[in-house]
N, C-alpha and C positions, 0 to 999 in steps of 0.2 A: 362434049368432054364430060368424062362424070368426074364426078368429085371425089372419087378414091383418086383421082390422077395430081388432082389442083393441089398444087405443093404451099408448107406455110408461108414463103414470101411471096407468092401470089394474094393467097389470104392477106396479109399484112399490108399489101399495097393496095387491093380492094377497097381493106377495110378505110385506108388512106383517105382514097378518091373519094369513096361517100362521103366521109367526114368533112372532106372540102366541101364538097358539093354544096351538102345542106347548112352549115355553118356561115360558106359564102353569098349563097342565098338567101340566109335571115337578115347578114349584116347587109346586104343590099337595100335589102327593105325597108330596115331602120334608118341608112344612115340621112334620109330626109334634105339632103343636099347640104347638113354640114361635113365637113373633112374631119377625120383623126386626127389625134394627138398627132407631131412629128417624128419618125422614126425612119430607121435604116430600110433601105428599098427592098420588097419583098421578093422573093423567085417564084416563079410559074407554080405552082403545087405545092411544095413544102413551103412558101412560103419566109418566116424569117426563124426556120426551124436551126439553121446555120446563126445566127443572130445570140442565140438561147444560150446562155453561159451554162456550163454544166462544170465547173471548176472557179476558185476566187467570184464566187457569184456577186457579194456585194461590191466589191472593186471592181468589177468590171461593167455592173448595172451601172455605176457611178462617172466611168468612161463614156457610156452609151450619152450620159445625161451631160454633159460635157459638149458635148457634140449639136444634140437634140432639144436640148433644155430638161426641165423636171419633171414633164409628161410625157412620156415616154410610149409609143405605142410599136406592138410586135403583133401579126397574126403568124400563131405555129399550128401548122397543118388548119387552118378555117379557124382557131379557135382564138380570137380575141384575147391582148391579155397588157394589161396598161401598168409598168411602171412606176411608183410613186420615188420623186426622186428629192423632194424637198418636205418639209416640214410644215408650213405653212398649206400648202397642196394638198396633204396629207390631211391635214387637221377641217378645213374645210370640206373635205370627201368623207372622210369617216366618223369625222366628230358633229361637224355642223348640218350635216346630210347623210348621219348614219343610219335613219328608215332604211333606205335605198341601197346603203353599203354593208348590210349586215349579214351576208350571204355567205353562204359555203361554195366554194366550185367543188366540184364530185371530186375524189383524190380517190382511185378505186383500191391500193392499198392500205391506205389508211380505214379504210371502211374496212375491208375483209381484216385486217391485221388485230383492229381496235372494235371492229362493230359498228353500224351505222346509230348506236345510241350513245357513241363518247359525243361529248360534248362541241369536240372539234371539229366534225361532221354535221351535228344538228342543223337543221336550217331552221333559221330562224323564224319562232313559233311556240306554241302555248306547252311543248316538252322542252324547250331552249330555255325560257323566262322557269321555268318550274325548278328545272338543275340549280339559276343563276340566283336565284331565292334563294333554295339551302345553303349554296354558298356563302351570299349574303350574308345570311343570319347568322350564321358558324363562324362566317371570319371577319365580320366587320371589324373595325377598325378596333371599338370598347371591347370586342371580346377576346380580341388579340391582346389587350393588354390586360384585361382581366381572367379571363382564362386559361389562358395559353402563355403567359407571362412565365410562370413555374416552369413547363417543358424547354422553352427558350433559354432560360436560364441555364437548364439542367444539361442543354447541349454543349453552351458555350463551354461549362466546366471540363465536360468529358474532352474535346477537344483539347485544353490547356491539359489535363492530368493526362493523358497518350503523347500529346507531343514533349512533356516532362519526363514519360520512360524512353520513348523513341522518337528520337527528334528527327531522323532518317527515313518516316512514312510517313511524311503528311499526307499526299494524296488518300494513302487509305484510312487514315483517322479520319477525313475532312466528307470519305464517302459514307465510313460506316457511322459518323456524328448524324447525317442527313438523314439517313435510312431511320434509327434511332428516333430522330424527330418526330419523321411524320407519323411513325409507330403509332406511340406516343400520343399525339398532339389529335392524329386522323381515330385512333381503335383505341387507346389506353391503353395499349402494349408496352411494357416494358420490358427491353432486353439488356441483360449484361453486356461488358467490352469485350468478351471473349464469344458472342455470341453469332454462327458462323448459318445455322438453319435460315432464320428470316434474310439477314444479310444476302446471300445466295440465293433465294429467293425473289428479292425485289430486283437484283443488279440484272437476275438473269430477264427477268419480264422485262426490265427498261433495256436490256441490249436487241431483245428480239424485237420489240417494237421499234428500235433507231436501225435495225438491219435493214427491216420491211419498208421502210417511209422514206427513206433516202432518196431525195429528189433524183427526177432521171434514169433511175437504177433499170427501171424493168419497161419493157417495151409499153405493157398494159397502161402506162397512165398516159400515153398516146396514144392508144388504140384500146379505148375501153373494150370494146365489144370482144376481145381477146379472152376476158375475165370468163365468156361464155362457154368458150370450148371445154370439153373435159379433159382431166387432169393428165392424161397418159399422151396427150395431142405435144408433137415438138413447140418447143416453146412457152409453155405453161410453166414453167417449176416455180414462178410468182406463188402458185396456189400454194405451195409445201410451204413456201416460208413465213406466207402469210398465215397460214392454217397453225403452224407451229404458233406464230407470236400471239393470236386470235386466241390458242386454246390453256397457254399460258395466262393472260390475263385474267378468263374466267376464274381458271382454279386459284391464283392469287386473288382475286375479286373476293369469292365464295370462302375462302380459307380466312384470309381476313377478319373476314365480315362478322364469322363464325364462332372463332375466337373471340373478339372484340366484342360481340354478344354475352359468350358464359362469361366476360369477368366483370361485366355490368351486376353479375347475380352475386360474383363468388369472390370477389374482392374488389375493396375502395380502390380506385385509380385514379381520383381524381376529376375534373370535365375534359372530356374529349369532344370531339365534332360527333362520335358516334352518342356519346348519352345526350348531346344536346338534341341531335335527331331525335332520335329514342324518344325524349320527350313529345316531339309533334306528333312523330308514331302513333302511340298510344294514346293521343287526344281525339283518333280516327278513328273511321270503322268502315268496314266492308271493303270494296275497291280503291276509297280514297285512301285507308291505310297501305293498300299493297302497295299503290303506284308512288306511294310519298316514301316507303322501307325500299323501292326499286333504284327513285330517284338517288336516295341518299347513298344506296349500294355504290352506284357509277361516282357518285360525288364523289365518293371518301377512297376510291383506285383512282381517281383522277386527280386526287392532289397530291398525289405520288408521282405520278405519270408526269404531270404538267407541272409540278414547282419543284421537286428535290435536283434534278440535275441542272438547273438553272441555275442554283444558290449553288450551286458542288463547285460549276465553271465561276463562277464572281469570287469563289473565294480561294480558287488557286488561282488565279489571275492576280488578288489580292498580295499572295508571298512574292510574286515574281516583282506587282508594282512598288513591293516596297525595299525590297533588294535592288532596285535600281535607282532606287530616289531615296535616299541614308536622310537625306535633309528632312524631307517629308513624316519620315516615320522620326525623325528628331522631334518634331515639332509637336507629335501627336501625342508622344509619351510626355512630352513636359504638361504638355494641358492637362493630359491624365494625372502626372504627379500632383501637382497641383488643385484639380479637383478632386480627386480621389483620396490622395495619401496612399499611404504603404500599409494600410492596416484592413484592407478589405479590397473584395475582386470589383469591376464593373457591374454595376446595372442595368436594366431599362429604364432606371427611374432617374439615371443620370445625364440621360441623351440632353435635354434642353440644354442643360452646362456645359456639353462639350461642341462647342460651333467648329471648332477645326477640324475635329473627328467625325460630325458630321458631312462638314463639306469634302472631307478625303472618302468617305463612302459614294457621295453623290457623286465624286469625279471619278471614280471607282466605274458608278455604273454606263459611267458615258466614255472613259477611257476603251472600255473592254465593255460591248454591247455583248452578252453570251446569245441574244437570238436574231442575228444582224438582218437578218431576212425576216418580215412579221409571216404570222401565217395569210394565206391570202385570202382576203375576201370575192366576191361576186355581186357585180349591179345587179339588181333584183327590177330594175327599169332603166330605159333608155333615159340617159341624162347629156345635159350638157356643161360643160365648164370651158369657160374664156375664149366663146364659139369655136369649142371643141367636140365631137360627138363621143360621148361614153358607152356604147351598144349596149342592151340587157346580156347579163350572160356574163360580160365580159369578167375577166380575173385579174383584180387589183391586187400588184403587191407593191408590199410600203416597204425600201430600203433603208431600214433605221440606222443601218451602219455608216449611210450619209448623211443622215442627220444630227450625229455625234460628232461628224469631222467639217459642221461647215464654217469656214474660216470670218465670215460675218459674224457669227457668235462665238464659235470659240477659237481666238486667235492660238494660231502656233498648237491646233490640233491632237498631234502625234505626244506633246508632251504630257505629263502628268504633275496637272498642277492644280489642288484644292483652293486655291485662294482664288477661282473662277465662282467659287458660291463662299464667298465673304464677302462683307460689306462693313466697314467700321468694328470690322472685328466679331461680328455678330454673321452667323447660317445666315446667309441669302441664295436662293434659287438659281437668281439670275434671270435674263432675259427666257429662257429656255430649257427647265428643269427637265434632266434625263428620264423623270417620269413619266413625262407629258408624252412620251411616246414607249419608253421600251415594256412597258407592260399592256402596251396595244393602244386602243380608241374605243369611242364612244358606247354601244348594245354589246360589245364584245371583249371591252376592256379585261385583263388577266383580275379574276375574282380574289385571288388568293396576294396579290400584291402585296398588303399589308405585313402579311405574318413573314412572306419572301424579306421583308424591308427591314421589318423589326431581326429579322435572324441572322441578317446577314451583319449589322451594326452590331448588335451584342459579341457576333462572335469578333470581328475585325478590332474592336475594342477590346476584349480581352485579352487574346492576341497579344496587340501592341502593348499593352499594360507591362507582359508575363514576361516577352520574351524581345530578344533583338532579334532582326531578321536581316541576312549578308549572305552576299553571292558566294556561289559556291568557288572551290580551292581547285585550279590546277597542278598539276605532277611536282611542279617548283611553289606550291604554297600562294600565287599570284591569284589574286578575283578572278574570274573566268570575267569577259565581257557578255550580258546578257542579252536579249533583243527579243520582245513582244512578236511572237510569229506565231501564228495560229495554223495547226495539223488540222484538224479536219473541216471536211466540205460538208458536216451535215446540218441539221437544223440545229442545233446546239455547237457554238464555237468553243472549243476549247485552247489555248493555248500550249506552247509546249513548254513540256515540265524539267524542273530541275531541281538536285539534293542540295536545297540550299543549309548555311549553314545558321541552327533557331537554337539560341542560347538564352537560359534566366535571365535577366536582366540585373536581379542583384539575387544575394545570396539566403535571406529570405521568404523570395517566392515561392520557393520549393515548399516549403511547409503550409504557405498561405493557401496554393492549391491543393494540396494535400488535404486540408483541414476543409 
């Protein structure tokens, strides 16, 4: 038969059968005569492809573990792939054993879409640790409050003064506040509230990149070898989409960069992560300079990419949880009247003071996990846990969305209730502080955490200070009844959204934000 004849589902299930083949093969090799994790029984060749949630992924993984326990094992089509279902499980794999679990598994869109040099891809190694230094340096914890303190602040404000002229767009004040941010914070870009070029700009790079990476979406991340054919072969149009989000990012990359260069020369802006670069820069020379202005290139599009819609999701999640808990946000604004007064807005210099406010942010983040699925790692060696075989290869994913709802720590779950990190009236953690997982684990942990932490407090703080927040009005004037239900299936959870109703709190404020 030649091969102008061999149609693409022949192809596709070819490429299938190898991928068993050799996959089953290796795990034969390794598994040394311990057994797998416990998992639902596999079929002939596809294996527990049938198994594989492609919808409500975290509620349904957490079904599986219900059944299985918290180690969860599935082979889809040969490829090893171990659910993390518990916290504890998790923490011991990735935190106390993160040599071994620091691994990228191939995601062939993500690579084509983003470049095998985003960070999320890296496999871990001496260009991984190089990216996660600059990070470091830029946003450690002191520079986030020393640096970056001013931009922070300056978002919160903008926020409050949009939703004081239109109190009917939160979503878009809450995206173009973000955008604004990292500007700002990442280039020393400053943009007005009417300003629509940059705006359009970022929204569109972060849509094309959440089109492309959509778990499941495209045959190719089951049949890598697909990524091979050329562009005009049936079943390829992966390449267009990912080609499209790929050559957007560059020119937002380069454009950025660019900018955020000439106003180093031609006007004060203040410290950004790019002049603090800037600085190592120029302490360099030859090739170590290129590859340090390369590194911080990717750094400074990647903390756009990887932190602004994360904070975007927490903090419309933020209106909805406090329209449905009136008690909650009662209690938030008396702390603030009281620490505060009426004579000036929120700071960052006030968080120590506010223990309620803090613990309604903390319960914030584990109410509404926005990345309920971590991204997944890869055993980089054959291991074992609780004479269990872990295969090299295999793809670990951590379900954090079950580690927010498990009823040993936090009883009665589903509710929203900030007095789960108080203790004698005073922030306490808790057994199991929603950090400790939703910004990742150990070699891998989310770099940008801090300035995420800090920015999301100032704003939900100001927020509650400025304004009351109530469910919105049906036909007859009656609260609408509300309900936490999350619309999409991607990497980013968002909730669904509603015109709720965001009034001054007293008559005053108007001016205070103004001024």
């Amino acid at each position: 038969m030649s091969i102008s004849v061999i149609s693409p589902t022949m192809i596709v299930w070819i490429c299938a059968v190898i991928s068993v083949l050799v996959f089953s093969a290796r795990i034969i090799l390794r598994r040394r005569g311990l057994p797998f994790p416990p998992g639902p029984r596999a079929l002939p060749l596809i294996g527990n492809t049938l198994d594989f949630p492609t919808s409500n992924i975290p509620r349904r993984f957490h079904n599986l573990a219900k059944q299985y326990g918290p180690l969860i094992y599935l082979n889809v089509l040969g490829q090893s792939i171990i659910i993390v279902d518990s916290y504890d499980t998790a923490r011991e794999l990735l935190d106390k054993r993160s040599k071994n679990y620091s691994g990228r598994p191939d995601s062939v869109m993500t690579r084509l879409a983003m470049s095998s040099d985003s960070i999320l891809m890296l496999p871990y190694g001496k260009s991984m640790r190089h990216r996660r230094r600059i990070f470091h340096q830029t946003l450690r914890l002191t520079s986030v409050n020393t640096y970056f303190h001013p931009h922070i602040q300056h978002v919160s404000r903008d926020i409050l003064l949009n939703l004081l002229e239109k109190p009917n767009a939160i979503s878009r004040h809450i995206s173009f506040a973000f955008v604004a941010s990292v500007l700002s914070i990442a280039y020393g870009i400053k943009i007005s509230r009417d300003d629509k070029h940059y705006r359009n700009m970022l929204q569109q790079t972060a849509e094309l990149i959440e089109t492309a990476v959509v778990p499941g979406k495209y045959l190719v991340e089951l049949f890598p070898a697909l990524q091979h054919l050329p562009g005009w072969f049936p079943g390829t149009g992966f390449k267009k989409d990912a080609s499209a989000a790929l050559e957007q990012v560059l020119d937002t990359k380069r454009i950025l960069y660019k900018k955020g260069m000439s106003l180093l020369y031609t006007e004060p802006t203040g410290d950004s992560m790019l002049s603090l670069m800037h600085q190592r820069i120029t302490a360099l020379e030859g090739d170590a300079a290129a590859e340090e202005e390369e590194q911080s290139k990717n750094a400074l599009i990647e903390t756009y990419i990887g932190g602004s819609e994360t904070t975007v999701a927490s903090l419309r999640a933020f209106f909805l949880a406090m329209a449905m808990n009136a008690d909650v946000q009662r209690q938030a604004q008396a702390e603030l009247d009281r620490v505060i007064g009426r004579t000036r807005l929120p700071d960052l210099h006030d968080r120590d003071s506010l223990p309620y406010t803090n613990a309604l942010v903390r319960e914030l983040n584990r109410w509404h996990v926005v990345a309920p699925i971590a991204i997944p790692r890869s055993a980089l060696e054959d291991d074992e846990y609780n004479g269990y075989c872990i295969p090299k290869g295999s793809i670990i994913i951590p379900n954090l969305w079950a580690f927010s709802r498990d009823p040993d720590v936090y009883p009665d779950p589903e509710a929203f209730n900030p007095d789960r990190f108080l203790k004698d009236g005073e922030f306490y953690a808790g057994a199991l502080d929603p950090h400790s997982y939703i910004f990742g684990f150990g070699r891998r942990i989310c770099p940008g955490r801090h300035l995420a932490d800090a920015s999301l407090f100032l704003a939900c703080a100001s927020i509650l200070y400025a304004f009351n927040i109530s469910p919105p009005l049906d036909d007859n004037g009656s609260p609408i009844k509300l309900e936490a239900r999350v619309v999409t299936d991607r990497a980013i959870a968002n909730l669904e959204e509603f015109e709720y109703v965001v009034e001054p709190r007293w008559t005053g404020v108007a001016d205070l934000i103004k001024s």
